[in-house]
C-alpha positions in Angstrom: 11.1 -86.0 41.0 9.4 -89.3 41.9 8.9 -92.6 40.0 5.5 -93.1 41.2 2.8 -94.2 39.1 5.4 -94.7 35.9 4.0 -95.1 32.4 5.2 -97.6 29.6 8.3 -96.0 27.9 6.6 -94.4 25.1 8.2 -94.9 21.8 7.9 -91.5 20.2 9.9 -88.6 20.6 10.4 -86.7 23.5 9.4 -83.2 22.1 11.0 -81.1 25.5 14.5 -82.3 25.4 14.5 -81.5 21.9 12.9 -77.9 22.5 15.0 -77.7 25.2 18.0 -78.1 23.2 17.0 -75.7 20.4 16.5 -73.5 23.3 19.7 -73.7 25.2 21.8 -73.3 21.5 19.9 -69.7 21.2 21.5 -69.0 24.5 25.0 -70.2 23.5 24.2 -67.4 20.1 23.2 -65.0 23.2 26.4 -65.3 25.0 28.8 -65.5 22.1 27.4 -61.9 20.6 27.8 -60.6 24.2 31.4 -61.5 23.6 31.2 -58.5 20.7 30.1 -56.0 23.1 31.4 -57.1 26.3 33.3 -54.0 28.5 36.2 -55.3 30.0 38.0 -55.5 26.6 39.4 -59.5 27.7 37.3 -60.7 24.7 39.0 -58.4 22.0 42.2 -60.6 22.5 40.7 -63.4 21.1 36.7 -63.1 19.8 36.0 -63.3 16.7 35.0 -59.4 16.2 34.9 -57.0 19.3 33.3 -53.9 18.4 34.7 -50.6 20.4 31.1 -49.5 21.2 30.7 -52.0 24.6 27.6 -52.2 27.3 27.2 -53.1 30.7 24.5 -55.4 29.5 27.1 -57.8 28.2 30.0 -57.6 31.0 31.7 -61.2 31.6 30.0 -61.2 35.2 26.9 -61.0 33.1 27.2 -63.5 30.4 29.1 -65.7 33.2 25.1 -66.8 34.4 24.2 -68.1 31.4 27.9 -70.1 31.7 26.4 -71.8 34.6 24.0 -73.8 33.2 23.5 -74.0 29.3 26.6 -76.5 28.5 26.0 -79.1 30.9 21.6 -78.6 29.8 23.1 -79.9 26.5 25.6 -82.6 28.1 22.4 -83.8 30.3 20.4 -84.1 26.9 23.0 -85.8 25.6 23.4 -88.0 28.0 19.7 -89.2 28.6 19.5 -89.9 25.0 22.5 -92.1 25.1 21.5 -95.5 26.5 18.1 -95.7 24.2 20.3 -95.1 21.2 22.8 -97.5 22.4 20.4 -100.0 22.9 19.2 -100.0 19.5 22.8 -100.5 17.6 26.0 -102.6 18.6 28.1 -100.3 20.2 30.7 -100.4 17.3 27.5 -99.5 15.1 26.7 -96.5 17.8 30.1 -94.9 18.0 30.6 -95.2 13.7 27.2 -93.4 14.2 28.6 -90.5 16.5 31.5 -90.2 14.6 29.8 -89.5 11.7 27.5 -87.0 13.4 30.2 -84.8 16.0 33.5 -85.7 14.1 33.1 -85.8 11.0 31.5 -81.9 11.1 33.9 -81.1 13.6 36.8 -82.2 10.8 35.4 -80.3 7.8 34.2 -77.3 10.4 38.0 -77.2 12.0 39.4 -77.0 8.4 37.2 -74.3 6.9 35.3 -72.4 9.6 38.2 -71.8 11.9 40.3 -70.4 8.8 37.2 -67.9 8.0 37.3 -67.3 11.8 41.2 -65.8 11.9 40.2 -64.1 9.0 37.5 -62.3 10.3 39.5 -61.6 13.2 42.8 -60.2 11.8 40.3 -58.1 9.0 38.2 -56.9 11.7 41.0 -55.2 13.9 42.4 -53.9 10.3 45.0 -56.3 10.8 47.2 -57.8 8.2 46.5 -61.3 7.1 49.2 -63.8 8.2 51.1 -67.1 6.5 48.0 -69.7 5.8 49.2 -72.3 7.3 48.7 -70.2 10.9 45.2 -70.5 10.1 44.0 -74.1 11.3 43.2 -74.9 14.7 46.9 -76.4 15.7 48.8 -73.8 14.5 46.4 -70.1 15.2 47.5 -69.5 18.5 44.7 -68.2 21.1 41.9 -69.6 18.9 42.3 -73.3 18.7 39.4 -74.7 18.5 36.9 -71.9 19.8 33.6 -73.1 20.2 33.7 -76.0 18.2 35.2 -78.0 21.3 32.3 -79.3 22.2 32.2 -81.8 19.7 35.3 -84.1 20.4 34.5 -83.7 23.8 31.3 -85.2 23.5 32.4 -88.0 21.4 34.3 -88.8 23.8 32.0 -88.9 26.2 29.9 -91.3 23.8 33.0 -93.5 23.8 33.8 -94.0 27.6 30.1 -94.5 28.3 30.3 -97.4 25.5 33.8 -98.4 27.1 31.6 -98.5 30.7 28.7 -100.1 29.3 30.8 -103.1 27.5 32.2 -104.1 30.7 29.1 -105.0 32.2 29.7 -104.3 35.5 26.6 -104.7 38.2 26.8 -101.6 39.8 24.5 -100.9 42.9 21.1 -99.0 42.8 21.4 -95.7 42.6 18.8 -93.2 43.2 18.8 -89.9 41.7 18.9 -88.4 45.5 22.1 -89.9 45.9 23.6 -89.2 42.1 22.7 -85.3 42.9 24.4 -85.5 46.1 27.4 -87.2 44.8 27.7 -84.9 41.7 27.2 -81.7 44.1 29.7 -83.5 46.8 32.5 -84.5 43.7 32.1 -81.6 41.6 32.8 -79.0 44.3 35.7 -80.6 45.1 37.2 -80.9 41.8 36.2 -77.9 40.7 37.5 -76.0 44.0 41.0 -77.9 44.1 41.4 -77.0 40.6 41.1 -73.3 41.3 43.2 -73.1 44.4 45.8 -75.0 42.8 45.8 -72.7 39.7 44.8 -75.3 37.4 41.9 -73.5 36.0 41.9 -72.3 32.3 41.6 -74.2 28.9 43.6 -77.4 28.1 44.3 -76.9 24.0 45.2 -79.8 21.9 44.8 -80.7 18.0 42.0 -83.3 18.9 40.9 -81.7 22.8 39.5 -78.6 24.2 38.4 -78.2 27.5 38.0 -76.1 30.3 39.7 -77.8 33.3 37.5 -76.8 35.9 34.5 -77.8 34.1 35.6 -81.3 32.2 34.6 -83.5 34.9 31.2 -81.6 36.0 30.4 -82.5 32.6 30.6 -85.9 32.6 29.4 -86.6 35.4 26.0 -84.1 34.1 26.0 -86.7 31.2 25.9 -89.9 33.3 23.0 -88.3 35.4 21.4 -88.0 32.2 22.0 -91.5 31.6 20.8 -92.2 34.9 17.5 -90.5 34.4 17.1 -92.2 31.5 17.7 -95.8 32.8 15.5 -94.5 36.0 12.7 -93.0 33.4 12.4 -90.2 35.6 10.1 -88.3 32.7 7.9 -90.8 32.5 6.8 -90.0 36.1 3.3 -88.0 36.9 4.2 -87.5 40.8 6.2 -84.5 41.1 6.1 -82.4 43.7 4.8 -78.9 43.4 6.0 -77.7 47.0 9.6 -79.0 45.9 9.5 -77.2 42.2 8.1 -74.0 44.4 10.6 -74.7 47.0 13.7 -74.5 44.3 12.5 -71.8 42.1 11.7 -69.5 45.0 15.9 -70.2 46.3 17.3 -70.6 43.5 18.1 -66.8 43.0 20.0 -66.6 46.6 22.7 -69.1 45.1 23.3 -67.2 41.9 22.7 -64.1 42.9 26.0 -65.2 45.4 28.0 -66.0 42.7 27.4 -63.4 40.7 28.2 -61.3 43.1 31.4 -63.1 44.6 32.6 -63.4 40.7 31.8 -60.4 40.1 34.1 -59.0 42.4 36.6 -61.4 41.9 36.7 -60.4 38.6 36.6 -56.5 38.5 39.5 -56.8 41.6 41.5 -59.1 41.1 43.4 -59.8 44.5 39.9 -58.3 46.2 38.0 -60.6 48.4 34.4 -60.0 50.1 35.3 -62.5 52.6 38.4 -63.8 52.3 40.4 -65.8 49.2 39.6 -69.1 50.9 35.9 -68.3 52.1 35.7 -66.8 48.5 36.6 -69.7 46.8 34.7 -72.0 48.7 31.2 -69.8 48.1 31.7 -69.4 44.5 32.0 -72.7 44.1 28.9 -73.8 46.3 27.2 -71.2 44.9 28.0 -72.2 41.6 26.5 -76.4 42.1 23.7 -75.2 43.9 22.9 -72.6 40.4 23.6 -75.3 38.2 21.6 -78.1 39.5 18.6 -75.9 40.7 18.1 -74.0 37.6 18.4 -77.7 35.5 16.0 -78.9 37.8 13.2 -75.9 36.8 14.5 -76.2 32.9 13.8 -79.8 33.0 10.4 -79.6 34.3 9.3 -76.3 32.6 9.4 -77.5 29.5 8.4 -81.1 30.1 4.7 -80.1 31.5 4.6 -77.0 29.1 6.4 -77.7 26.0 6.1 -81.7 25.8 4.6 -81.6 22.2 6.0 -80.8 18.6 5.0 -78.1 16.5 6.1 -77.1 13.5 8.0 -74.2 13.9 9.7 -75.9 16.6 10.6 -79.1 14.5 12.2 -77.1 11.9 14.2 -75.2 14.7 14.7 -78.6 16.2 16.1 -80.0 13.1 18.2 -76.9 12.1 19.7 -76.4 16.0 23.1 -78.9 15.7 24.0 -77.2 12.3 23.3 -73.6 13.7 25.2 -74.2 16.5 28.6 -75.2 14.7 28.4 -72.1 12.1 26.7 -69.4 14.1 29.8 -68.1 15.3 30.7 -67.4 11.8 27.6 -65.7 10.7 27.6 -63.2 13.6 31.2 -62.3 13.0 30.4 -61.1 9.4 27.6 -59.5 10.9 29.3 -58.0 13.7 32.2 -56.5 11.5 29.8 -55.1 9.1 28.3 -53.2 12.2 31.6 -52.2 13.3 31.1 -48.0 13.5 28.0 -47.7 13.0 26.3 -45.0 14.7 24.0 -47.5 17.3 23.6 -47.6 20.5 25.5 -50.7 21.7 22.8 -52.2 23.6 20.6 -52.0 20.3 23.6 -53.6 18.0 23.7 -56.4 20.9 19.9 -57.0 20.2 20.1 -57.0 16.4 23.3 -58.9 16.1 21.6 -61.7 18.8 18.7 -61.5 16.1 20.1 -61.5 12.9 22.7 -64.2 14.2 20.0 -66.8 15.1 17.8 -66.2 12.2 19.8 -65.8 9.5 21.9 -69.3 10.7 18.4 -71.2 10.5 18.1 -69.9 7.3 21.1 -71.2 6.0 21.1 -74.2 7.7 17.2 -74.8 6.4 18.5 -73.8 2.9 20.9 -76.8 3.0 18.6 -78.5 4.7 15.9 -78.8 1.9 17.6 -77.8 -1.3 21.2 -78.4 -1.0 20.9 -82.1 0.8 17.6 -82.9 -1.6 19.7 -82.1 -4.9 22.7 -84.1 -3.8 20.2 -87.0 -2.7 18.4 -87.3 -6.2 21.7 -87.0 -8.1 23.1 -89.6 -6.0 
């Protein structure tokens, strides 16, 4: 991407990231009903609902490609959209801001939604419901959290880039050549220290989740999309087409290399194609390569093809934050009231990816335009 012939920074929206977002929280719906179906039977010890009937089509190698990429699309958003909101508030104004956006949901969602969520579990499995006080996040065991991690995480994001940006520091020019490089260069070694040392896995506390081996690829994803921001990369018409040809012709050899290195690491364990060392070391440059390629042809997809609102779009838009922190919810009631039925698994998968995203837009719209417009008049 090139910052030749740069236009003024335009003032409205910028209608892809915000497609792109919506688009990237139907994949994270995608990838948690694989969880229902998935075959290895790792997900029945602690999804919400796993249903006995199980397809290939959802196998953790599987739903392990869409792992690559659509958390740290979000982070990137995130992160781009940072500085211009910063620089319209005091930072003390921004961060009351966040926390009434991410924490504030996450509190109410952590004290309700997780509950329903053990529920679901345990009366899914024909289990017997257990003390209440084993229901919140701190005190369910396996659960924690789940997938509502994501938003103390990125507050705290939001607060260390504040923290960074208080301090004034002049830092060098950097280009986004050499922030690729370094994120490819850094990541790979954190993330590959972390899994030779045996440090990979989920760190659970009351206030943080996170995956070790991913935490820092994160942040550093959301400072490049700070970066691109402050570089106003999208405002650029001088792409190259050979370059965007170029990666998406390649970018399959990378993942189709880790999909088959984890894939084998993951059906035997103790297995290696290579060896545990060479293994590790191609997973893991396999892995960067995936991510950063297939952000690269999601970034400029949608800016040259879906640059420009609609109104299906913006409602989807509008409705995508909300759908994301109770989908998980929705598709276990709708997963357990599948449970036995006599469908193919691969056709429940479909329906339940369906039914998930739609009926959570519903409800979310519902609050959306009735709920928040009666408590606004009374107030």
């Amino acid at each position: 991407m090139s910052k030749k012939d740069q236009n003024p920074t335009p003032k409205s929206r910028i209608y892809f990231l915000d497609h792109l977002r919506t688009f990237m929280i139907f994949w994270v719906v995608v990838y948690h009903c694989g969880l229902v179906y998935e075959n290895s039977g790792i997900a029945g010890f602690f999804w919400i609902v796993h249903d006995p009937a199980t397809t290939a089509l959802a196998s953790i190698p599987n739903l392990m490609i869409l792992d690559i990429f659509i958390m740290s699309t979000i982070f990137f958003i995130s992160g781009f959209l940072t500085p211009l909101s910063l620089k319209r508030k005091t930072g003390w104004s921004f961060l009351k801001s966040k926390f009434k956006r991410l924490m504030i949901p996450w509190v109410i969602a952590v004290l309700t939604l997780m509950p329903l969520y053990k529920f679901i579990f345990l009366a899914s499995r024909n289990m017997t419901q257990e003390h209440w006080s084993s229901y919140f996040h701190w005190s369910n065991g396996i659960f924690s959290q789940n997938w509502l991690w994501f938003l103390p995480v990125l507050f705290l994001f939001d607060l260390l880039y504040v923290g960074l940006a208080s301090l004034n520091i002049k830092l060098p020019h950097i280009s986004l050549k050499s922030a690729v490089g370094v994120i490819f260069v850094l990541g790979f070694a954190y993330s590959f220290s972390m899994d030779v040392l045996n440090l990979e896995g989920w760190t659970k506390t009351a206030l943080l989740d996170f995956q070790n081996e991913r935490l820092l690829i994160y942040w550093m994803i959301f400072l490049l999309g700070a970066l691109c921001y402050r570089l106003k990369i999208f405002e650029s018409t001088g792409e190259s087409r050979t370059f965007f040809f170029s990666v998406l012709g390649t970018v399959w050899i990378p993942l189709a290399l880790y999909y088959t290195l984890y894939r084998n690491t993951f059906l035997k364990p103790g297995s290696f194609i290579f060896s545990a060392v060479t293994d590790t070391v191609l997973i893991w440059l396999s892995f960067y390569l995936s991510l950063l390629g297939l952000l690269y042809l999601l970034m400029m997809v949608f800016k040259h093809y879906l640059n420009r609102p609609g109104n299906i779009r913006g409602e989807l838009n509008q409705n995508s934050y909300n759908v994301y922190i109770i989908h998980t919810i929705v598709l276990g009631v709708i997963a357990a009231a599948m449970l036995g039925a006599a469908i193919p698994a691969v056709l429940k998968l479909l329906i339940l990816i369906a039914s998930t995203y739609v009926v959570s837009n519903l409800l979310v719209y519902f609050y959306r335009k009735v709920v928040k417009g009666a408590i606004s008049q009374v107030v």
